[in-house]
C-alpha positions as CSV (number, residue, x, y, z in Angstrom):
1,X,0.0,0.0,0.0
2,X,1.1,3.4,-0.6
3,X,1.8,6.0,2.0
4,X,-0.3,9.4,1.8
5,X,1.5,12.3,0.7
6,X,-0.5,14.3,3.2
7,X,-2.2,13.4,6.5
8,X,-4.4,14.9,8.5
9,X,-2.3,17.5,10.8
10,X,-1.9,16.0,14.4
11,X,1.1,18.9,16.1
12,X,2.4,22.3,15.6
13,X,5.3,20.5,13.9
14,X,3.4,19.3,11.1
15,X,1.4,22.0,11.0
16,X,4.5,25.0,10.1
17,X,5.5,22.1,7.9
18,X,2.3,21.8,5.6
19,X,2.4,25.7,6.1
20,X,5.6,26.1,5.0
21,X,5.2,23.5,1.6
22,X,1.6,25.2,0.7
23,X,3.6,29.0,0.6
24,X,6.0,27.4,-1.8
25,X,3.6,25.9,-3.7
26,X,1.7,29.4,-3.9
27,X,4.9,30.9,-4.8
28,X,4.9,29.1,-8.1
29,X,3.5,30.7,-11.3
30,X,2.5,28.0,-13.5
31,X,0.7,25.6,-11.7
32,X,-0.5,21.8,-13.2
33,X,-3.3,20.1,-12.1
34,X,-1.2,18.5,-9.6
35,X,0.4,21.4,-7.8
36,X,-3.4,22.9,-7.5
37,X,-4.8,19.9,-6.2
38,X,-2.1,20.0,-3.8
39,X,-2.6,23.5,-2.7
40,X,-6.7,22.7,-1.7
41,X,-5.3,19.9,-0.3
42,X,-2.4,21.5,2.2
43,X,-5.5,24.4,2.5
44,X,-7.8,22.0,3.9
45,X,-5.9,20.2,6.0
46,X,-4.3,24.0,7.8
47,X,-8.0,25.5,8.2
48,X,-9.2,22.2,9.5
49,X,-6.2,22.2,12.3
50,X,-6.6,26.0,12.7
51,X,-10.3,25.7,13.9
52,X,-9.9,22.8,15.9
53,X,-6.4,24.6,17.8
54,X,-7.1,27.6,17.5
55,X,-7.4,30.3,20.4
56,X,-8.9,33.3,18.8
57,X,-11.8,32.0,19.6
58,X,-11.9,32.4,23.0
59,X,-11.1,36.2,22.4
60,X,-14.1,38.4,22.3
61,X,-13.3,40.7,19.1
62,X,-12.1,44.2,20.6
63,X,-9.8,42.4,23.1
64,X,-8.5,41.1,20.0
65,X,-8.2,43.7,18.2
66,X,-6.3,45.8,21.2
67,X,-3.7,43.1,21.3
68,X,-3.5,43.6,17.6
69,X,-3.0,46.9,17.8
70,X,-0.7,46.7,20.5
71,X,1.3,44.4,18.7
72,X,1.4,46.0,15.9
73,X,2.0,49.5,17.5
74,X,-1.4,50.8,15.9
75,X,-2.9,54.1,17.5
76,X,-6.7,54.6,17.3
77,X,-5.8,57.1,14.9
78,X,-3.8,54.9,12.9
79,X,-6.8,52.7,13.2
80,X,-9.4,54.7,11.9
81,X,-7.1,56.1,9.0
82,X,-6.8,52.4,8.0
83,X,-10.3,51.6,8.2
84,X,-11.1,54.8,6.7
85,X,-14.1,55.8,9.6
86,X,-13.7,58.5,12.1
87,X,-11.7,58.7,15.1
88,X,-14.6,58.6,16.7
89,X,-16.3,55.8,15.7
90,X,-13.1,53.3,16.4
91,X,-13.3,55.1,20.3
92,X,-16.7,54.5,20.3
93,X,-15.6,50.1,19.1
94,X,-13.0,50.0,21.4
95,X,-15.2,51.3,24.4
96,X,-17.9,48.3,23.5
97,X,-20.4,52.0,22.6
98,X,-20.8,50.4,19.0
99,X,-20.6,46.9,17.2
100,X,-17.9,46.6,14.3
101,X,-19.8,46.9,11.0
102,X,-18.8,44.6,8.4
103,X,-16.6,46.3,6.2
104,X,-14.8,47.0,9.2
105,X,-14.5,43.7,10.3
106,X,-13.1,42.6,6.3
107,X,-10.9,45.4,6.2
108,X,-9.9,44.6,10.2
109,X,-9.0,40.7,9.1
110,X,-7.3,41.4,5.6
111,X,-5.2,43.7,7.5
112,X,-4.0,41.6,10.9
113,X,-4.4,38.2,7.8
114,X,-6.7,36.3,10.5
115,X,-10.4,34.8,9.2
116,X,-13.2,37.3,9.3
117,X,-14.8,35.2,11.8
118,X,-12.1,36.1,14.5
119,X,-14.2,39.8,14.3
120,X,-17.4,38.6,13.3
121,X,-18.9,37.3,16.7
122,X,-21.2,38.7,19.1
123,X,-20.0,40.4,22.1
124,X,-21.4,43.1,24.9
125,X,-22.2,46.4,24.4
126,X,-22.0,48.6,27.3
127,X,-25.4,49.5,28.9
128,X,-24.7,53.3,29.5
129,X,-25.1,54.0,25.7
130,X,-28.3,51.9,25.9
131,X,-29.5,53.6,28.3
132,X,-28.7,57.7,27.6
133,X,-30.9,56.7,24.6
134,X,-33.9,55.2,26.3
135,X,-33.8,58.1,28.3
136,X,-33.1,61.1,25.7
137,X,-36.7,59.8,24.1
């Protein structure tokens, strides 16, 4: 019998492995039938172990995107000129006063190269907006 090429990831080992094969594979310009096949193959078997191990789902979206931008020395005015919205608006995200619309969140995971999912979940909003409104009516 012949062994599999690929195998379903089991460790980060492996995993950085497959990684590191598929960007090589996607550094090549022409491609056969085999080398694609290979690509969603390698694909399939990284997102598969990525949701299964991975942490940013624990995160609710603005603490992740605080350690983000702390890691990647991002001001909320940086921020907002990235996402092109007001200053405001990112103050009013990362004080839980609004929800992150969804261009936001596409521009937000193209930028920090994570799944759109990582911002698109829900989370709390603080009451005191809420409640200024119910009470300005």
């Amino acid at each position: 019998m012949e062994k599999l090429k690929y195998t379903v990831i089991k460790n980060k080992e492996q995993y950085f492995q497959y990684c590191s094969i598929l960007e090589a594979f996607t550094d090549i310009e022409v491609k056969d039938i085999h080398t694609e096949d290979e690509i969603e193959l390698l694909t399939l078997l990284i997102e598969k172990y990525d949701e299964e191990h991975n942490s940013l789902n624990a995160v609710d979206p603005i603490r992740l995107l605080r350690s983000f931008m702390d890691d990647h020395q991002l001001s909320a005015t940086a921020l907002a000129d990235l996402l092109s919205v007001s200053k405001g608006y990112i103050s009013d995200i990362l004080n839980y006063k609004k929800g992150l619309s969804k261009e936001v969140i596409r521009k937000l995971s193209e930028h920090f190269k994570v799944r759109q999912d990582a911002f698109n979940r829900p989370y709390p909003l603080n009451q005191v907006m809420k409640q200024s409104l119910a009470n300005a009516g």
